[in-house]
SEKEVEX-13231 format. One line per 2 residues: number of its first residue (from 0); for each residue x, y, z of N, C-alpha, C. Coordinates in steps of 0.2 Angstrom, whole numbers, padded with zeros to 4 digits. Example, Ala and Ser with C-alpha at 12.3 -4.5 7.8 and 13.67 -1.06 7.14 Angstrom:
0 = 0066 -0028 0039 0062 -0022 0039 0066 -0016 0039  0064 -0011 0035 0068 -0005 0036 0064 0000 0039;
! end
This chain:
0 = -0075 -0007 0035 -0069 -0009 0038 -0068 -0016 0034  -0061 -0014 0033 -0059 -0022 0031 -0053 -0026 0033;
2 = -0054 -0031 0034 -0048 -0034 0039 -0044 -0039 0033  -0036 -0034 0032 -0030 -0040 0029 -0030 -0045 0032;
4 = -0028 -0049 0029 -0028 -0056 0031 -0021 -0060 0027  -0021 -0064 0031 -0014 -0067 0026 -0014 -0074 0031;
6 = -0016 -0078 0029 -0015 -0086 0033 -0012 -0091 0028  -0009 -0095 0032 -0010 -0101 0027 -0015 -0105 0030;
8 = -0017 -0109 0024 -0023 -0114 0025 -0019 -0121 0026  -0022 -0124 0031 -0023 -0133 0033 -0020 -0134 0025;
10 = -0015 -0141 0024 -0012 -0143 0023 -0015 -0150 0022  -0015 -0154 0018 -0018 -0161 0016 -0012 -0164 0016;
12 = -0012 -0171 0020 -0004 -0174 0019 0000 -0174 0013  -0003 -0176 0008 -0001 -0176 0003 0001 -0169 -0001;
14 = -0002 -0163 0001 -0001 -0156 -0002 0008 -0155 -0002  0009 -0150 -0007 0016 -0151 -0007 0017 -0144 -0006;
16 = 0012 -0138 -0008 0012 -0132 -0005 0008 -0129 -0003  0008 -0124 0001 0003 -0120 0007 -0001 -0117 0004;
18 = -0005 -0114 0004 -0010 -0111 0002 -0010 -0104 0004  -0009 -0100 0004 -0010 -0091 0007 -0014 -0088 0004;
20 = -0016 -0083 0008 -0021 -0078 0007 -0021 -0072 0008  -0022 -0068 0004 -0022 -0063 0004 -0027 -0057 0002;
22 = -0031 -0051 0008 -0037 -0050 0003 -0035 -0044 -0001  -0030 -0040 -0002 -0030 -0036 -0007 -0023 -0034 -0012;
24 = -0023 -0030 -0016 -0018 -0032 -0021 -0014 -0032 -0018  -0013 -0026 -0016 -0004 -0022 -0012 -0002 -0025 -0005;
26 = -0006 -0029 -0004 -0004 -0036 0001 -0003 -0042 -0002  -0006 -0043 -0007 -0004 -0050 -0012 0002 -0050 -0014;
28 = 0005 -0046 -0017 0010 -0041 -0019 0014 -0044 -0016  0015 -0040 -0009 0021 -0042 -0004 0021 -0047 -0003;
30 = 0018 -0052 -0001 0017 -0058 0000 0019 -0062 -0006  0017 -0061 -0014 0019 -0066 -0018 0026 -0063 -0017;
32 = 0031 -0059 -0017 0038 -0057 -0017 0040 -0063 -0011  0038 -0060 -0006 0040 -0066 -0001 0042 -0072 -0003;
34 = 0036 -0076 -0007 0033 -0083 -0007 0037 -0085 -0014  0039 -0080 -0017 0042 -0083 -0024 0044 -0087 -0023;
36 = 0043 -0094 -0030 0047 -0101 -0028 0043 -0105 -0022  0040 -0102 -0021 0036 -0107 -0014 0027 -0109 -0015;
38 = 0025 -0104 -0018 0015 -0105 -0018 0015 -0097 -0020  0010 -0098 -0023 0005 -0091 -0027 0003 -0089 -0020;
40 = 0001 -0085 -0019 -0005 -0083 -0015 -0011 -0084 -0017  -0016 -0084 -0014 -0027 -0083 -0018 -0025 -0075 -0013;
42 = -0030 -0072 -0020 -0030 -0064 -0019 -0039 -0064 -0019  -0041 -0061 -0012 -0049 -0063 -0012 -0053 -0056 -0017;
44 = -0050 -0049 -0015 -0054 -0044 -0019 -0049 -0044 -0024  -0052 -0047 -0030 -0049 -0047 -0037 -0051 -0040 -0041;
46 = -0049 -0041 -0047 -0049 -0034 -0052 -0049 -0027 -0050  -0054 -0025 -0054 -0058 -0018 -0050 -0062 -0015 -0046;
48 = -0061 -0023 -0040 -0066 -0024 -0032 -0063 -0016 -0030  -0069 -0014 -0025 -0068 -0009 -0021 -0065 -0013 -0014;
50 = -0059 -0014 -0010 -0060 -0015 -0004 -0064 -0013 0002  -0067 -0005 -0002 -0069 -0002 0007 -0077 -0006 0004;
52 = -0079 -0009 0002 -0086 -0010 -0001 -0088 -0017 -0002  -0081 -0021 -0002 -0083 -0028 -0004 -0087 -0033 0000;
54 = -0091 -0036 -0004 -0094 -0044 0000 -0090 -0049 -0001  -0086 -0053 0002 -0083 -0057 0003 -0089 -0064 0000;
56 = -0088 -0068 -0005 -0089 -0073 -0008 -0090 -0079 -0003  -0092 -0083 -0003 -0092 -0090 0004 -0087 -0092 0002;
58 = -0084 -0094 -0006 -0080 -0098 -0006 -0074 -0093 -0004  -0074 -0086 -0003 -0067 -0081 -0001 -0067 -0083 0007;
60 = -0075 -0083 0008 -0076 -0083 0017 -0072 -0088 0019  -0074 -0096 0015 -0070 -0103 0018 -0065 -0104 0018;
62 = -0060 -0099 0014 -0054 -0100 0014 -0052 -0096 0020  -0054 -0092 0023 -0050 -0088 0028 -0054 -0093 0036;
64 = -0061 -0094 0035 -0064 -0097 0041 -0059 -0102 0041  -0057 -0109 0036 -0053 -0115 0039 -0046 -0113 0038;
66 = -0044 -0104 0043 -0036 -0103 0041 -0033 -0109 0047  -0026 -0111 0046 -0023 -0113 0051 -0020 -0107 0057;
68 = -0016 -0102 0055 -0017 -0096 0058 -0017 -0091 0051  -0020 -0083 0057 -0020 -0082 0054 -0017 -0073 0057;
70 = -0016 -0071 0052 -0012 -0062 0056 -0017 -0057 0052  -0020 -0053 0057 -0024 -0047 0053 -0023 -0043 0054;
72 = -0022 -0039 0048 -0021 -0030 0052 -0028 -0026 0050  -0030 -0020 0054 -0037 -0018 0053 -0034 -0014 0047;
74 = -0039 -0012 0040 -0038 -0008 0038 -0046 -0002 0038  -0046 0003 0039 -0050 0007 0038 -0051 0014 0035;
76 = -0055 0013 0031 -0055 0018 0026 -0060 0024 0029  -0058 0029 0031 -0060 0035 0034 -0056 0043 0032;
78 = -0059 0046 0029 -0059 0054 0026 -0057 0057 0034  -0057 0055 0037 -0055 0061 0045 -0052 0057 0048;
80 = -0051 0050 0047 -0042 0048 0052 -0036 0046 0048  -0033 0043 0051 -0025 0041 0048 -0026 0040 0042;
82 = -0022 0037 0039 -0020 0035 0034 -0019 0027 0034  -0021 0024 0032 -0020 0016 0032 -0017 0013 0026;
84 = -0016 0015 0019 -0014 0013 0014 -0006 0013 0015  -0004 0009 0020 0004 0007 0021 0008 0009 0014;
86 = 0007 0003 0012 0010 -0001 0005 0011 0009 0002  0010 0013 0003 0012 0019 -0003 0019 0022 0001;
88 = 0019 0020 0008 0026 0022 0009 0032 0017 0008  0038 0018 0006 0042 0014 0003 0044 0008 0011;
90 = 0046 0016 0016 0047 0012 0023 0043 0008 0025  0035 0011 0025 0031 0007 0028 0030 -0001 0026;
92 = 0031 -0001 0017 0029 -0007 0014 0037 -0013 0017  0043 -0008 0018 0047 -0015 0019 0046 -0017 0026;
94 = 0043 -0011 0029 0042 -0014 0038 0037 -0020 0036  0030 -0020 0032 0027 -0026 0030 0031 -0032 0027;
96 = 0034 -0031 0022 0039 -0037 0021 0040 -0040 0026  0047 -0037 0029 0049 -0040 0035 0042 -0042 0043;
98 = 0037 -0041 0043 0029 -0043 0047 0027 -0050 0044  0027 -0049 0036 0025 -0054 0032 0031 -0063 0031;
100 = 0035 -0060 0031 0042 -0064 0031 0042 -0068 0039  0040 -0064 0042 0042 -0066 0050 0036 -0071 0052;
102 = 0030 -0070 0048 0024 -0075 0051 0023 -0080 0046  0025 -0080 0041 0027 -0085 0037 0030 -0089 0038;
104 = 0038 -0089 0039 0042 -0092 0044 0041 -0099 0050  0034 -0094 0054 0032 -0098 0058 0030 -0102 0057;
106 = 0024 -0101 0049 0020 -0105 0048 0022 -0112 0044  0028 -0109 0041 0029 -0113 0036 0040 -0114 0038;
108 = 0038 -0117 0044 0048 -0117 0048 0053 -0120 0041  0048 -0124 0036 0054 -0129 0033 0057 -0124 0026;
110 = 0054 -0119 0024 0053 -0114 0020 0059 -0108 0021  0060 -0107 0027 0064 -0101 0032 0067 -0097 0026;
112 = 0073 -0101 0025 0081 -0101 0021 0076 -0096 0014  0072 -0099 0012 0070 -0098 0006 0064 -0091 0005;
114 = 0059 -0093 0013 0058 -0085 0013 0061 -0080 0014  0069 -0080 0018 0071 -0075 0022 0076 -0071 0016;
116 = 0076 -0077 0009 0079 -0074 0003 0074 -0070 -0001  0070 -0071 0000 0067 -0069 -0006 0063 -0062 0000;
118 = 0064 -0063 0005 0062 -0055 0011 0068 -0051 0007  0073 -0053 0009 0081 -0049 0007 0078 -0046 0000;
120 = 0078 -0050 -0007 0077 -0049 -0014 0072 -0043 -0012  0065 -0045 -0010 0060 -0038 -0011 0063 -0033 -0008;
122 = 0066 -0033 -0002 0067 -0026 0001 0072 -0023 -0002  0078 -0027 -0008 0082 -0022 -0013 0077 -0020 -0018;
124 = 0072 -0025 -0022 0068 -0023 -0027 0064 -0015 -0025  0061 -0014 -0017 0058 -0009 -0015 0065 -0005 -0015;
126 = 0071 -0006 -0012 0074 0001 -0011 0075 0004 -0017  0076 -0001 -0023 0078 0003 -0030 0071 0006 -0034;
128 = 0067 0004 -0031 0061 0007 -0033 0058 0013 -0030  0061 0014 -0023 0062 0020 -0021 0068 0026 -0022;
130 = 0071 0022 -0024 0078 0029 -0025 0075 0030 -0032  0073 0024 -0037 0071 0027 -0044 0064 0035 -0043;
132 = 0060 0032 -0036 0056 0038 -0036 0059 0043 -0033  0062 0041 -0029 0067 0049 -0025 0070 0055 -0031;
134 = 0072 0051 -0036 0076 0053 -0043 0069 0058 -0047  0064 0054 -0047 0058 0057 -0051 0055 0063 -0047;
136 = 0054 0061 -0041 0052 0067 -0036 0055 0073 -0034  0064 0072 -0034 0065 0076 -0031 0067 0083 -0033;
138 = 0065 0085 -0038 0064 0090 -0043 0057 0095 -0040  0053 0091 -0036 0046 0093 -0037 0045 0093 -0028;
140 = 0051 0091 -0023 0050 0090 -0017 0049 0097 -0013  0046 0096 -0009 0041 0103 -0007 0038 0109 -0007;
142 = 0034 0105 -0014 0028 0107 -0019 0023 0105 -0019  0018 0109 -0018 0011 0107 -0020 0009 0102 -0023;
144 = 0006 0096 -0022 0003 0092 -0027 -0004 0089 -0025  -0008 0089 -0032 -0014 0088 -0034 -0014 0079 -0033;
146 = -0017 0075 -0029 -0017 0066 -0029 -0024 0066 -0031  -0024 0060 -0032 -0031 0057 -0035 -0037 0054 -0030;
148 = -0032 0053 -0023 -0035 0051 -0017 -0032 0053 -0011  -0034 0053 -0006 -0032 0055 -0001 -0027 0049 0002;
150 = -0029 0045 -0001 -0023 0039 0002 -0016 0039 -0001  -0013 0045 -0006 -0008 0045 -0006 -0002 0049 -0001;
152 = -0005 0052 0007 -0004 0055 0010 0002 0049 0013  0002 0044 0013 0008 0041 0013 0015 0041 0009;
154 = 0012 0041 0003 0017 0044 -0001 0020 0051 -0003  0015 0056 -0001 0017 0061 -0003 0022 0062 0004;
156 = 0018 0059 0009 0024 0060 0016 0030 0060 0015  0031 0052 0013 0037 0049 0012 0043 0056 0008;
158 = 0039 0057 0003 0045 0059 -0003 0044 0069 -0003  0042 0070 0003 0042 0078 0004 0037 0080 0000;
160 = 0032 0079 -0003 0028 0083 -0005 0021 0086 -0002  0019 0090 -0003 0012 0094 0001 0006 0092 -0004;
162 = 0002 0089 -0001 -0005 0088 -0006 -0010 0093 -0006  -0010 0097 -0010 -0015 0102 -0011 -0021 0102 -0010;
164 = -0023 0095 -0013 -0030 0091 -0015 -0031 0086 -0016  -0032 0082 -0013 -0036 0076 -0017 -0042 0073 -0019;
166 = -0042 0072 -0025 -0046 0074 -0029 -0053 0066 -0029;
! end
C-alpha cells in the first residue's frame, strides 16, 4: 500500500514559494498543471520506481513527516479489487483536479485567483486530450483489447472497450 500524498510543506518567512509533494508521476502531473506559475512540486517515487514496492528515502520521509497539511488518498495495488489507477480515466483525473485545486486553495488562500485558472486550463487540456482519444478509440469501441496491465481497466471503462487480458 501506498498512500498519495500532496502537502505543502512549512514555509520559512522569508520563502516566497510553497513547497508540494507529490509521491507519484500521475499525481505530480496534476498537481504541477495546477501549480503552473506558482512552485514545482518534489515528486518522491522518481524514474522507473515501482510504487507498489518503494522505500521511501528519509529525506522523501522528512518532507512528508514536517507536512503543514496534508491530504491522502489510499492507493492499493491488488489483482482481486478495484481499480485504483484514477488518473487512466479522463473523468476521474478531472474529479482529482478539481480535489487537488480545492486543497491547495486552502493551503495556499493568497494563490486562489491563480490556482483556480490554471484548474480551469488543465481541465480544457484533459477534455481535448480526451475527445483526441475518443477520435482514436472510437473505431475500436466495444472490442476486445489486449492491455499491458490490469490498471488500464479504467481506461478501457472509460472509452467502451472490453479487456481481453491483461498482460
Amino acid at each position: 500500500m501506498l498512500a498519495i500524498i500532496l502537502c505543502a510543506l512549512p514555509l520559512a518567512a522569508h520563502a516566497k514559494t510553497p513547497r508540494v509533494v507529490a509521491t507519484i508521476p500521475p499525481i505530480h502531473s496534476l498537481v504541477a498543471m495546477v501549480l503552473e506559475g506558482i512552485a514545482e512540486p518534489d515528486l518522491i517515487v522518481k524514474g522507473f520506481a515501482s510504487p507498489h514496492d518503494y522505500a521511501m528515502a528519509p529525506s522523501d520521509a522528512s518532507k512528508v513527516a514536517h507536512a503543514e497539511k496534508e491530504h491522502k488518498h489510499t492507493h492499493e495495488h491488488h489483482h482481486d479489487g478495484p481499480d485504483q489507477h484514477f488518473w487512466l480515466s479522463p473523468a476521474r483525473a478531472k474529479q482529482a483536479l478539481e480535489l487537488i485545486a480545492t486543497a491547495l486553495t486552502e493551503t495556499l488562500p493568497a494563490q486562489c485567483q491563480r490556482i483556480n485558472t490554471n484548474k480551469e486550463t488543465a481541465l480544457a487540456t484533459l477534455t481535448a486530450l480526451e475527445t483526441e482519444l475518443k477520435s482514436v478509440v472510437d473505431p475500436i469501441r466495444g472490442e476486445q483489447a489486449v492491455v499491458l496491465h490490469d490498471a488500464y481497466s479504467q481506461f478501457t471503462e472509460h472509452f467502451g472497450l472490453k479487456p481481453l487480458i491483461a498482460l
